[in-house]
PLY file of the C-alpha trace (Angstrom):
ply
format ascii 1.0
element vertex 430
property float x
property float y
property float z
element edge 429
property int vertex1
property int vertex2
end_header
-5.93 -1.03 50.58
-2.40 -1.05 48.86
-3.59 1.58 46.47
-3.97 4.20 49.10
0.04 3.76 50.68
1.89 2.94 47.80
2.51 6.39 46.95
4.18 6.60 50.60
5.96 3.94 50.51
6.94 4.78 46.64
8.86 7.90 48.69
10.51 6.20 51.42
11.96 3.64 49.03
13.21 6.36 46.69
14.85 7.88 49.61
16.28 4.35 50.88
18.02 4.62 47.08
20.02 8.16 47.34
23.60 7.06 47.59
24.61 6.77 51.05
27.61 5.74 52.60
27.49 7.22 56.43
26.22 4.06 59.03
24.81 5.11 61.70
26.74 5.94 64.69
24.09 4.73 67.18
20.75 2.18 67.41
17.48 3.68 67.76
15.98 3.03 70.99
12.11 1.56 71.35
10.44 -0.25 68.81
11.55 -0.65 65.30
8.63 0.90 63.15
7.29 -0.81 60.21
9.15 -0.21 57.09
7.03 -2.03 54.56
3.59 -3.18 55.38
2.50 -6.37 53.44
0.40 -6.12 50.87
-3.58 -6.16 51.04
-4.38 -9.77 50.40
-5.49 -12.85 52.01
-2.53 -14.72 50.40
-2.91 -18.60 49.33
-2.56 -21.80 51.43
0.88 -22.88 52.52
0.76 -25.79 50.12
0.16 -24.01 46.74
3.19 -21.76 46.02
4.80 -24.51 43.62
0.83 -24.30 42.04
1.34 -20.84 41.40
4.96 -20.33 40.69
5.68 -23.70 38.31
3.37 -23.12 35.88
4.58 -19.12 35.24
8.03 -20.64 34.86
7.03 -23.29 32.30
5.92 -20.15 30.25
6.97 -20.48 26.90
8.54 -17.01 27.14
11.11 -18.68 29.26
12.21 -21.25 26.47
12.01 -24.37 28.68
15.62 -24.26 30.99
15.21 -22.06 34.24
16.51 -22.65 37.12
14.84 -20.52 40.64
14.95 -20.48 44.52
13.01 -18.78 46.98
14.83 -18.52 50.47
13.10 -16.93 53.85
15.73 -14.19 54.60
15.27 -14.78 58.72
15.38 -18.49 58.29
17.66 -19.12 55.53
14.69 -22.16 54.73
14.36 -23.02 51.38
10.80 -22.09 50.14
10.85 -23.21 46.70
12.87 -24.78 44.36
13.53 -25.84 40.65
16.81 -26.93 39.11
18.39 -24.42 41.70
21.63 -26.26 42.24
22.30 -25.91 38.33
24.70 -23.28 37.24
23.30 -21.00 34.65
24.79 -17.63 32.80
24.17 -14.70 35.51
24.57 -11.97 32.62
24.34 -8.70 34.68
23.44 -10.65 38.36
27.23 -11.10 37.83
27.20 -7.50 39.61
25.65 -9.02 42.84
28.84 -10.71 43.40
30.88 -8.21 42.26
29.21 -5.77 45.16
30.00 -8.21 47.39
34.17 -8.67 46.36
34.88 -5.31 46.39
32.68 -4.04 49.49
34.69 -6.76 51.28
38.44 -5.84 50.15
37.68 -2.31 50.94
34.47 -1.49 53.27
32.14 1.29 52.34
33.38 3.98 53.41
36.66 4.26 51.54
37.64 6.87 49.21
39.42 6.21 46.13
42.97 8.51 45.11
43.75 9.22 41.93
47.54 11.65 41.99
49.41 13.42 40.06
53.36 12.87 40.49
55.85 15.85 39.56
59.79 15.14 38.76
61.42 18.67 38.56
64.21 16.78 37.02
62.73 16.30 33.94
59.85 18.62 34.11
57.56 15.65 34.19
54.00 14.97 35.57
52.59 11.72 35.63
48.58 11.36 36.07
48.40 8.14 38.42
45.19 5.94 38.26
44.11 4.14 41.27
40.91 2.44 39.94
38.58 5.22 40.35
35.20 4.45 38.27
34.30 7.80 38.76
36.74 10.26 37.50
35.54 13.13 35.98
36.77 15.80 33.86
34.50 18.20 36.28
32.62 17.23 39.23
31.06 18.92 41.92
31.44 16.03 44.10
34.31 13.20 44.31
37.04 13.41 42.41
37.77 14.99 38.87
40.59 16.30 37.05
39.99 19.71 37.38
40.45 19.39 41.06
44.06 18.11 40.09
44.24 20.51 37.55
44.22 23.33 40.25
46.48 21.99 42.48
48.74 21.62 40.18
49.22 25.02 38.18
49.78 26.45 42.40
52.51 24.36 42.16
54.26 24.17 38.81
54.85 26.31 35.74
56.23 26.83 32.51
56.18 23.80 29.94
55.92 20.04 31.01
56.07 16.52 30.02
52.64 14.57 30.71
52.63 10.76 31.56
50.09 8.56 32.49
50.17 5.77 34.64
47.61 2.90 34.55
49.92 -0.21 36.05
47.53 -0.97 38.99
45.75 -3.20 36.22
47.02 -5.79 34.36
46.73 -8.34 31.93
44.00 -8.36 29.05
41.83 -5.35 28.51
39.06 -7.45 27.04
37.96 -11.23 28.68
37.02 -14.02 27.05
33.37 -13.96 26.55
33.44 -10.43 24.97
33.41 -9.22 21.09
35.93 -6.36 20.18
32.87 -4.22 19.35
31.99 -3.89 22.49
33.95 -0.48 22.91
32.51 0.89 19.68
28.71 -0.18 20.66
28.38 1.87 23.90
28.58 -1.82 25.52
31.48 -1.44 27.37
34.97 -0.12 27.25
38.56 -1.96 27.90
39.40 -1.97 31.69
42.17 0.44 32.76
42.90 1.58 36.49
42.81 5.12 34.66
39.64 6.20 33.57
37.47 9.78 33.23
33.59 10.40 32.95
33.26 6.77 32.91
34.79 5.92 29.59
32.07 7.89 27.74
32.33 9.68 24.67
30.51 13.23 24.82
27.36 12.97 22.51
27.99 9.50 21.13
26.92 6.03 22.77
30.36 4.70 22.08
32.76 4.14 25.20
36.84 5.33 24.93
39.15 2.82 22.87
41.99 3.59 24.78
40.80 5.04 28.60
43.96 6.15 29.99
45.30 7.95 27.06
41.91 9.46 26.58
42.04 10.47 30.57
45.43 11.98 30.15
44.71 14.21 27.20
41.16 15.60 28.54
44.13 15.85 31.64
46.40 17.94 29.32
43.67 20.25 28.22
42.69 21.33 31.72
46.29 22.00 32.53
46.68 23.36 29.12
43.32 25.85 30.01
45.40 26.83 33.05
48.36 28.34 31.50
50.62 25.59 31.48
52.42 24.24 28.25
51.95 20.91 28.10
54.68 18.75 25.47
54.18 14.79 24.72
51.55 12.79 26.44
52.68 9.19 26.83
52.30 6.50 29.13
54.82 5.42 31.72
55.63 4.94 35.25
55.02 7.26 37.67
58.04 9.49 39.43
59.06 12.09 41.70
56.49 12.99 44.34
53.05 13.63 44.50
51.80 16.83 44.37
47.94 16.81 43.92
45.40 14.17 45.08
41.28 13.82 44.31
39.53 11.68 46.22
35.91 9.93 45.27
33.03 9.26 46.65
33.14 6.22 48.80
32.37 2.64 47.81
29.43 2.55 49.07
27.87 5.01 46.67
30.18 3.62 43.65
28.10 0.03 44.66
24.62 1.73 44.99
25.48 3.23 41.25
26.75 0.53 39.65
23.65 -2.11 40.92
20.96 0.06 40.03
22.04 1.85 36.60
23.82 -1.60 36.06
26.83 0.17 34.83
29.30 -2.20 32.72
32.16 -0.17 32.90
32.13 0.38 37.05
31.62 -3.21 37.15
34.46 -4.04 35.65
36.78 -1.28 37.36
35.43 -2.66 40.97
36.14 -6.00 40.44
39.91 -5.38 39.22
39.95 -2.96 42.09
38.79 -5.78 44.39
41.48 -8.10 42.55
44.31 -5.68 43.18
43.89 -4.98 46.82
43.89 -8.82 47.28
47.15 -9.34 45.36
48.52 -5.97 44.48
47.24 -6.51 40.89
43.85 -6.13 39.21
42.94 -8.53 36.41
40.09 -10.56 35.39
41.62 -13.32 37.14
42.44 -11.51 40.31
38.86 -10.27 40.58
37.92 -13.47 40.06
39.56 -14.74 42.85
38.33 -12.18 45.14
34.68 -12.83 44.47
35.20 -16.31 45.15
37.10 -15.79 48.34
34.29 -13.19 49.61
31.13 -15.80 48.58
33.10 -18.67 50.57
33.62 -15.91 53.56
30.26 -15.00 53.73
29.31 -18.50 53.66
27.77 -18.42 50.34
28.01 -22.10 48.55
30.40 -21.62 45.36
29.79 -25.46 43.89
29.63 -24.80 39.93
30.15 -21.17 40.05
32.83 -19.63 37.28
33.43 -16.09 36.93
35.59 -14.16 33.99
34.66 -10.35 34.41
32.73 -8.56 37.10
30.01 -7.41 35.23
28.24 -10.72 33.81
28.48 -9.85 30.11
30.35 -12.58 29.13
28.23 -16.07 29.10
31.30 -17.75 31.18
29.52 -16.25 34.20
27.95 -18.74 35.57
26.23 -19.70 38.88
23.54 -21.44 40.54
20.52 -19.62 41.60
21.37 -21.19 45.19
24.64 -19.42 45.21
22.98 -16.22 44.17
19.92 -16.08 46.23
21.87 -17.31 49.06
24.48 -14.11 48.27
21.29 -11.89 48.50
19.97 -13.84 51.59
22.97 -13.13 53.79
23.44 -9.29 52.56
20.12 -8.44 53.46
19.51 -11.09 56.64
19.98 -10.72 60.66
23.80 -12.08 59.60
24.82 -10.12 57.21
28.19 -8.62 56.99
28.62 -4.65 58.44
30.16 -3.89 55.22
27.24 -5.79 52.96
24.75 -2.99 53.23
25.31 -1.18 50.33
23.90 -4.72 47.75
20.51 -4.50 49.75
20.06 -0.64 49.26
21.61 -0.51 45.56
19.08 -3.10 44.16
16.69 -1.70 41.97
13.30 -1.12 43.40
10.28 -2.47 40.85
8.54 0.22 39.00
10.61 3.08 40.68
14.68 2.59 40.24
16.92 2.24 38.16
16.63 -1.41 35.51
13.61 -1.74 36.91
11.83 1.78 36.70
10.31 0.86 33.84
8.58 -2.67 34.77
5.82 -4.06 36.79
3.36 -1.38 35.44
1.40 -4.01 33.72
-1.94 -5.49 35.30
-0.72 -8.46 35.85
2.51 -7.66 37.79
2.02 -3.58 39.23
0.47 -5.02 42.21
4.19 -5.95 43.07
5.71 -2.31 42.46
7.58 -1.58 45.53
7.34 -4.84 47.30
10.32 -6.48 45.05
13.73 -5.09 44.89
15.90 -7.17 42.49
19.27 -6.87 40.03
18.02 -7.36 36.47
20.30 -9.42 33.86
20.02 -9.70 29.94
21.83 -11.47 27.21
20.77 -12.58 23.97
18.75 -16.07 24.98
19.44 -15.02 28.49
17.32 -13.70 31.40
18.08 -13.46 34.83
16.23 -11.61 38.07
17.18 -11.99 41.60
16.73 -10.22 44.49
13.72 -9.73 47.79
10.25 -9.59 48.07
7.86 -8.90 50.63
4.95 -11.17 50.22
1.50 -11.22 51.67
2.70 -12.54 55.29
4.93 -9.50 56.02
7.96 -11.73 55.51
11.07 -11.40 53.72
12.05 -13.68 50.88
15.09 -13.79 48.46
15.18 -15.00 45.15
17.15 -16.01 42.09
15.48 -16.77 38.74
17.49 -17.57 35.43
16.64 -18.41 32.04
19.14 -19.41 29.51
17.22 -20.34 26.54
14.59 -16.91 26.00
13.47 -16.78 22.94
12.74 -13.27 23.48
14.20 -10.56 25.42
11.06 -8.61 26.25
8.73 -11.30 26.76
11.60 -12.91 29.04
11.44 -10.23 31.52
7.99 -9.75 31.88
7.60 -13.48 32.29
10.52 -13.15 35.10
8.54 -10.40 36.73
5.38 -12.36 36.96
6.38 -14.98 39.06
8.14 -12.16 41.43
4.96 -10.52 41.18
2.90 -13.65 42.58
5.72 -14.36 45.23
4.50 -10.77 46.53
0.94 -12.09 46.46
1.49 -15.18 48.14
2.46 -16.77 51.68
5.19 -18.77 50.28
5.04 -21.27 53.23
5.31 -24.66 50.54
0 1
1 2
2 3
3 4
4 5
5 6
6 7
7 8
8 9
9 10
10 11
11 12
12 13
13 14
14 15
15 16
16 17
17 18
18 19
19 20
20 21
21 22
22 23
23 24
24 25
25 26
26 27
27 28
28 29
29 30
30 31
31 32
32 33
33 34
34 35
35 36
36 37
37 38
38 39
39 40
40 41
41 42
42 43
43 44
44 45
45 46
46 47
47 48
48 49
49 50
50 51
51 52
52 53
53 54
54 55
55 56
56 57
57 58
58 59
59 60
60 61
61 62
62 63
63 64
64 65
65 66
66 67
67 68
68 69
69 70
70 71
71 72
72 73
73 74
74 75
75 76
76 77
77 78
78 79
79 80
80 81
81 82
82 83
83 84
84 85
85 86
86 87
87 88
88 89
89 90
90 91
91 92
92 93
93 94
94 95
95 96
96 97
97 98
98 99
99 100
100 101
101 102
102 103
103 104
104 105
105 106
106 107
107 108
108 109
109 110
110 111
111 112
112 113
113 114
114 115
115 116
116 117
117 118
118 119
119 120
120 121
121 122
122 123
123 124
124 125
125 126
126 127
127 128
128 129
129 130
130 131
131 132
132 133
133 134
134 135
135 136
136 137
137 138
138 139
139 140
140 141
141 142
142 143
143 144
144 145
145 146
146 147
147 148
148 149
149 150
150 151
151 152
152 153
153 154
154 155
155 156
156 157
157 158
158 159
159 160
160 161
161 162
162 163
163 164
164 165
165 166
166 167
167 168
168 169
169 170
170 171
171 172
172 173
173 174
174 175
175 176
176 177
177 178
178 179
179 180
180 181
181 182
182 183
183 184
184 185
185 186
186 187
187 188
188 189
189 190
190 191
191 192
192 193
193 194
194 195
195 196
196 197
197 198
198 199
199 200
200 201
201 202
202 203
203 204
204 205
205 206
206 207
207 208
208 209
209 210
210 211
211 212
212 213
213 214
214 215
215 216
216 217
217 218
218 219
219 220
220 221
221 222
222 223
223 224
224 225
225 226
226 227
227 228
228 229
229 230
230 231
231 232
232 233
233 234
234 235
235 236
236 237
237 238
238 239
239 240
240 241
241 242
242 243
243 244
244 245
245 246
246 247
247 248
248 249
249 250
250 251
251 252
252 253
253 254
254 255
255 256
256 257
257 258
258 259
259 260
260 261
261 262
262 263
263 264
264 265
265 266
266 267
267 268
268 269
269 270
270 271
271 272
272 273
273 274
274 275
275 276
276 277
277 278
278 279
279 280
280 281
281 282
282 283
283 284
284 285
285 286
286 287
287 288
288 289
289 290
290 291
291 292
292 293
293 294
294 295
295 296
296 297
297 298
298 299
299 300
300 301
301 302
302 303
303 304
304 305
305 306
306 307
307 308
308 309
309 310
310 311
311 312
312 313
313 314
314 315
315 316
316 317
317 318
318 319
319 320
320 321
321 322
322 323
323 324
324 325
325 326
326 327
327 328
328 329
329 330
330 331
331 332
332 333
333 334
334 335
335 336
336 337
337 338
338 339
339 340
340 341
341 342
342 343
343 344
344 345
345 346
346 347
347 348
348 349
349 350
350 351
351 352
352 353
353 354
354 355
355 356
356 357
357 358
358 359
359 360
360 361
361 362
362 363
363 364
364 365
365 366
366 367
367 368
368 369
369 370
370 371
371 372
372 373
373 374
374 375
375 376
376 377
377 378
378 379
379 380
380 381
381 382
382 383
383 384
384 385
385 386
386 387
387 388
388 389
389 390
390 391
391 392
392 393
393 394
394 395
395 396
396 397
397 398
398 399
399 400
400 401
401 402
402 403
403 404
404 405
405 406
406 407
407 408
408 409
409 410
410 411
411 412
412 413
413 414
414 415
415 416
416 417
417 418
418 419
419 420
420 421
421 422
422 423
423 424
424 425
425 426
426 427
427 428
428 429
């Protein structure tokens, strides 16, 4: 019975979900074991998945306009449909696509530089930001400023200018879509190439006002700590040569983070970062431009789909639940690209990770823990869930449901998880 090997496969999957970036150098020989058994249940008749699944999204909890696929992963066949060719607000399935644009510009496995510059000339160091999400003040892995820091005071003393650089990115901090609030409610901060401990303020929900200049003066006060008198902190271009360098963890574990803790703020940063090593500048519009060149690459069908910012939170968003199941389809299919891995492993697993640790433990849907992995989305009136499911035949299906009219965010996602619940319990063969 399921109840008995949950709790097994409960581990493995949490261990699928540690950040990873290393492929493996070699294939296994012999047979592939089994990864996920399917669960205990004699399923229903080929016939009656649009019996099962219609009438769970005609719930009143979904307010009457949803749009939903079901695709077989090894096929690519469609299994069910409903308004899927209609593009909808992704809110934060937005990040699906994002994975996908930046995984593609840069692979996996690179590491991100952030460097200091030093001009003797003028006694100058500039603090240059390469669009590393994950700069911290201290780390004990990836990059930080204290790692700088140290490098630094081996190599210059006595008092200094400080300047930051944040050029890499371009154009408006803050997309359309977004309120100026944002910032002040913890929601998310304006996008700069130059960022530390992820634009958070210590002990308040609020996110930085002004990232770089906050970077460069946490910046000043470890150089500051280290015996060095540090002057005027202003922005600028860099100059002279670099003398320090901090690298991050790779991409790979960046994408893994930002899918399952659906972090705004690396969301953002990746998809300028994505922009910028397409055209040497990161915007909203660069991004943009990457995601949609990646989808068409991939062979994902774009028709309808708009994008503003790489994290989904403005309404402009907008796709089809084809385009987005399909997206999901080919990263975790017998196609997918070398570099996609990262999307299937940093979706949130259904009662155990991440958006989704916290779901599926009610009767009606906890059968499903484990079996669906899925990227959770949420706006006010909004409600979005796509991702895979094993269902009762052992087989692999992708998914995309979205709701733009909830009248309720709580209800909406337990509605959502219900019909990914019975696509777990069913053979899906309609």
């Amino acid at each position: 019975m399921r109840r008995t090997w949950l709790p097994l496969m409960a581990v493995a999957l949490l261990a699928l979900a540690i950040p990873a970036y290393a492929a493996p150098t070699s294939a296994p020989s012999g047979a592939a074991p089994a990864v996920l058994l399917p669960p205990d249940t004699a399923g229903l008749a080929p016939d009656d998945i649009a019996a099962v699944v219609d009438p769970l999204l005609d719930s009143p909890s979904l307010g009457g306009s949803v749009g939903a696929i079901v695709l077989d992963v090894a096929t690519g066949a469609v299994v069910y449909q409903r308004e899927a060719a209609m593009p909808r607000s992704l809110a934060s399935n937005q990040k699906v696509f994002t994975a996908l644009a930046i995984l593609d510009a840069l692979g996996p496995e690179v590491r991100i530089e952030t460097t200091v510059a030093w001009d003797a000339t003028t006694a100058t160091l500039t603090l240059v930001g390469a669009g590393d999400p994950t700069l911290a003040t201290v780390a004990a892995s990836g990059s930080s400023l204290a790692d700088l820091a140290d490098q630094v005071v081996g190599q210059v003393s006595g008092e200094v200018t400080l300047r930051y650089d944040a050029s890499l990115f371009d154009g408006p901090a803050i997309p359309e879509g977004w309120t100026p609030d944002y910032p002040a409610l913890g929601i998310a901060a304006p996008v700069s190439a130059l960022t530390v401990d992820r634009s958070r303020i210590a002990g308040q929900d609020a996110r930085q006002p002004d990232p770089a200049l906050a970077a460069a003066q946490a910046f000043a006060t470890q150089l500051a700590e280290r015996g060095l008198t540090v002057g005027d902190v202003t922005e600028g271009e860099s100059t002279g040569s670099v003398i320090a360098t901090t690298a991050s963890e790779p991409i790979a574990t960046m994408v893994e983070t930002m899918l399952t803790e659906s972090d705004n703020d690396m969301a953002e940063t990746l998809a300028h970062l994505a922009g910028a090593t397409r055209t040497g500048r990161g915007s909203f519009a660069s991004g943009a431009e990457a995601t949609v060149a990646t989808l068409q690459s991939i062979g994902v069908p774009v028709s309808g789909a708009e994008f503003v910012d790489g994290s989904g939170l403005s309404y402009a968003d907008i796709s089809s639940p084809l385009t987005l199941a399909t997206a999901i389809s080919i990263s975790s299919g017998p196609a997918a690209p070398a570099w996609s891995w990262p999307v299937v492993l940093g979706l949130p697993v259904a009662g155990l990770t991440g958006t989704l640790a916290d779901r599926y433990a009610a009767p009606d849907t906890r059968g499903a823990a484990g079996f669906v992995r899925a990227k959770t989305g949420t706006l006010i009136g909004v409600s979005t869930l796509a991702g895979t499911v094993v269902d009762a035949d052992g087989r692999l299906l992708a998914f995309a449901l979205m709701a733009d009219e909830t009248p309720d965010v709580d209800a909406s996602r337990a509605a959502l998880d219900r019909v990914a619940a019975a696509l777990a319990t069913c053979g899906c063969r309609g």
